[in-house]
N, C-alpha and C positions, 0 to 999 in steps of 0.2 A: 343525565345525558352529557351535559358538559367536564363530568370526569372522566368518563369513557370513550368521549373524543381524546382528551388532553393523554388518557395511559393508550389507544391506540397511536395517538399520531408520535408516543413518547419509544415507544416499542417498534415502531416502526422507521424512527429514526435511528436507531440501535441498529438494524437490519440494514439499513440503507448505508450507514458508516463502514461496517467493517471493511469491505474490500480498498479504502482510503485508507483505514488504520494497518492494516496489513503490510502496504507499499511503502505508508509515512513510518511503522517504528523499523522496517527494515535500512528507509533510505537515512534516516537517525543515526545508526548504528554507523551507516558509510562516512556521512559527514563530519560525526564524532573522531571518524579516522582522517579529515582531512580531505575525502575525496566527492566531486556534486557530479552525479548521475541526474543529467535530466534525462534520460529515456526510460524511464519511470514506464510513462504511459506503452511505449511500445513491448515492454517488457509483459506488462498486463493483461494486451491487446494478445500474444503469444500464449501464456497465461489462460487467458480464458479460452483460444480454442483448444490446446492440448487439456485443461481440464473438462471440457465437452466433450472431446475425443477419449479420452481415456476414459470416463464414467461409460462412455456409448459403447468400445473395445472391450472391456472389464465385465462392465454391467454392478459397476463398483462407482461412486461417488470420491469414495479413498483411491479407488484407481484414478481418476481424474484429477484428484490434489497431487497425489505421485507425479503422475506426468508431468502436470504445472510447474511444480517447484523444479526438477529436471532440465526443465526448459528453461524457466528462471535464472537456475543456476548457470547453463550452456550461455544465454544472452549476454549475464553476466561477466563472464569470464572474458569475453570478447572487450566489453567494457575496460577491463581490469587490464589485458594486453597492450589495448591502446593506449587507456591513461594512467597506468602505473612501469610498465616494461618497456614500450614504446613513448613514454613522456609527450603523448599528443596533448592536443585541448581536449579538455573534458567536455568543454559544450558540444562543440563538432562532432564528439564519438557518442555521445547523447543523441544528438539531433539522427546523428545515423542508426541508435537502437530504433528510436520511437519510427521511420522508415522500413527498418528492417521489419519488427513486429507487424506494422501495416501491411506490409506485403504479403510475409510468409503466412500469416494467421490466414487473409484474405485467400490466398491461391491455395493455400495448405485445405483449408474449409471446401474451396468449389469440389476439389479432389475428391474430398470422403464425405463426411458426413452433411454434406450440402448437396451432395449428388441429388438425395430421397429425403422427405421428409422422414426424422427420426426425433426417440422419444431419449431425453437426458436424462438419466437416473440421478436423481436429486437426495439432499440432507434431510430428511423426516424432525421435527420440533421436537426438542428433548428436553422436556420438564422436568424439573429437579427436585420432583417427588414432592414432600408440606410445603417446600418453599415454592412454590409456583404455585400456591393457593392462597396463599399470604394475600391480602387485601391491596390493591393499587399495585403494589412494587411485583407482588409474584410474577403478575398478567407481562410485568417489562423486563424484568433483570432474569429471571428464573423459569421462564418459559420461554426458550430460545434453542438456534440449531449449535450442533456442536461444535461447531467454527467459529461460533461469537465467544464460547468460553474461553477456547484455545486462544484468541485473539489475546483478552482478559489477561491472561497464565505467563502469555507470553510479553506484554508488555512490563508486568511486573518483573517477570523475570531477567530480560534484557534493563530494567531499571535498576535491579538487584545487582548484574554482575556489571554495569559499568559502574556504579560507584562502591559494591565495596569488592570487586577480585582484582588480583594481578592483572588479565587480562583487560579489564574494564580503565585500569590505570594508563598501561599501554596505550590500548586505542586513542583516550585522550589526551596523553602526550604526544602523540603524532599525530593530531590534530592541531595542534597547540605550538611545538617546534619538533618539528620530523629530525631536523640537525643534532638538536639537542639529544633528544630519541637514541637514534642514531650513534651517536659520541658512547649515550649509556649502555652500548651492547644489543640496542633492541633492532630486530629486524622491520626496517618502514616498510618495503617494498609488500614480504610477506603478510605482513599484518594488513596492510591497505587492501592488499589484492583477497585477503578472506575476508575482510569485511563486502565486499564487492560483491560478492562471491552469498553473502547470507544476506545481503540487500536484493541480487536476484532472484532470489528466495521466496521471501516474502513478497515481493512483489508478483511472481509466476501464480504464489497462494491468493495474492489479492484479485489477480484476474480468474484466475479457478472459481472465487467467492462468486463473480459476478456470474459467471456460466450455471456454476452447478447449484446453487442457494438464491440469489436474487433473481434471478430471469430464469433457472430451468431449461436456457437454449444458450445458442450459437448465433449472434449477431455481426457481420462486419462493421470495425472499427465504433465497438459496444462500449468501448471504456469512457467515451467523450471526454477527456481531460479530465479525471478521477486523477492520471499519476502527477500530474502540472498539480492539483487540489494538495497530492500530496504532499510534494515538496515544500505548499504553502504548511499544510499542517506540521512541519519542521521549524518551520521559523515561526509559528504561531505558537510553537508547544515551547520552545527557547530550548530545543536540541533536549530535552528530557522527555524520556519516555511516557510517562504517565500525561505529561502536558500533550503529547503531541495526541493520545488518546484520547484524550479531552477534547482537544482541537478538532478531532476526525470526529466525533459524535455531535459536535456542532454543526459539520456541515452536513451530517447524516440526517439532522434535524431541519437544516433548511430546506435539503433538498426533499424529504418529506414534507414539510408544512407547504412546499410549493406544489405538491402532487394536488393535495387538498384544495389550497386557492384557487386551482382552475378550475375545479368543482363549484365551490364557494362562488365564486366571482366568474361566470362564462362571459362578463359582460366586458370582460377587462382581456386585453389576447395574450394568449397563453404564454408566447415567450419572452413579455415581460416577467413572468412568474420563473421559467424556465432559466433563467440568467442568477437570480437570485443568489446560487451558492457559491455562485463563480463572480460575483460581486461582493460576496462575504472575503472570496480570498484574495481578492484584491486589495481591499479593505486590512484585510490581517497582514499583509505584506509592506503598506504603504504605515500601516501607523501605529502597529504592536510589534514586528518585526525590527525594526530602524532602533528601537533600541535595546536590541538582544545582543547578549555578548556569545557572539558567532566565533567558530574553533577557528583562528587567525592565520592554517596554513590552509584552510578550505577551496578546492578548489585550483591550487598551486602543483604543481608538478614536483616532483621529490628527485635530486638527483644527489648520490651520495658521491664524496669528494672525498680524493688525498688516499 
């Protein structure tokens, strides 16, 4: 009994993470370049109703990740104008995605698919044939929807190309001295603005996750600080991809074992329980973070000279 709790609530934390890890190795990839998107979350909040919207139009769940990333991309870009072309504050053009998102998802939703109730065409479990029979690990690693793999493929792979391609070099030196950069021929601006650009990305996919795979619906303002989590799982993972993956199945894990406690424990009120993972990333931020060595021009505004 006590195994089959521990691979449920282990596999279920899996499930709960990816739409964090999705947002965190995208917003990685931006900060690596230098640049802090906090509208993470609004980006998501967008995210998950166009990938509700497109599953529902399609009758496609890939239709609905289509859209997301789309949208991701679009919110993006806006980001990218502001703090890399227009040299605004990156907070301020943050604080105005995760606003924008709010709204447009909210008024976008009463529009269409909030008019009637409707049914989301969802990921179906895709077991990976012996290995998802396998004892303990199959029931958690290898019997999962196909957006946990992808997650998986893709953090690796974003781990792969920033340290060993040209590309992956780039981004880190303008992160690091954009001037510098700069002097060597390399394009800051562009580079900044496509990393932007594949952080709305990932992120539009992470709130898709939440729509079309964890909930099967459309909620207003459904992501509850999942992209703020993210940000934390950046500075928790110490700007490396695999870390930050790590990081995001930790709190996939808290915010599962907190599902359970309120079961566990009815006698305790529930949003003590409820708070849990957003006290873990507090926690990651106040005393694993403070001594990460952070890309030095992050967050800084890039203006080329001479």
């Amino acid at each position: 009994m006590e195994v089959a709790l521990l691979v449920g609530l282990a596999a279920a934390g899996i499930r709960l993470s990816m739409a964090i890890a999705f947002a965190a190795l995208g917003e990685t990839v931006v900060q690596c370049a230098g640049v802090l998107n906090v509208g993470i979350e609004g980006i998501m909040l967008a995210g998950a109703f166009l990938g509700a919207l497109g599953a529902v139009w399609t009758g496609s769940p890939w239709g609905g990740v289509g859209m997301a990333i789309l949208g991701g991309v679009a919110l993006g870009a806006i980001h990218g104008v502001f703090s890399v072309i227009l040299r605004a504050d990156q907070i301020v053009s943050g604080i105005g995605l995760v606003v924008l998102g709010l709204g447009l998802s909210g008024f976008g939703y009463r529009l269409t698919i909030g008019a009637a109730p409707v049914s989301v065409p969802s990921f179906e479990g895709w077991p990976l044939g012996p290995l998802a029979r396998l004892p303990i690990v199959g029931a958690i690693l290898f019997d999962q929807t196909p957006l946990v793999y992808l997650c998986v493929l893709l953090a690796a792979a974003i781990a792969a190309v920033m340290r060993r391609t040209a590309l992956g070099l780039k981004l880190r030196a303008i992160g690091e001295n954009p001037a510098a950069a700069d002097a060597a021929g390399i394009n800051v601006g562009a580079l900044r603005f496509g990393a932007i650009l594949f952080g709305g990305a990932m992120a539009g996919l992470g709130g898709a996750y939440l729509a079309i795979v964890q909930i099967d619906s459309f909620v207003e303002n459904m992501v509850l600080g999942r992209g703020f989590i993210a940000i934390a799982c950046v500075a928790f993972g110490r700007w490396r991809p695999m870390g930050v993956l790590t990081a995001a199945l930790a709190f996939g894990l808290a915010e599962a074992a907190q599902i359970r406690f309120q079961t566990w424990y009815p006698q305790v009120p529930y949003q003590f329980f409820v708070m849990l993972p957003y006290v873990l990333a507090v926690i990651a931020l106040i005393f694993v973070a403070r001594g990460s060595a952070m890309p030095r021009a992050l967050g800084k505004p890039f203006s080329r000279r001479g």
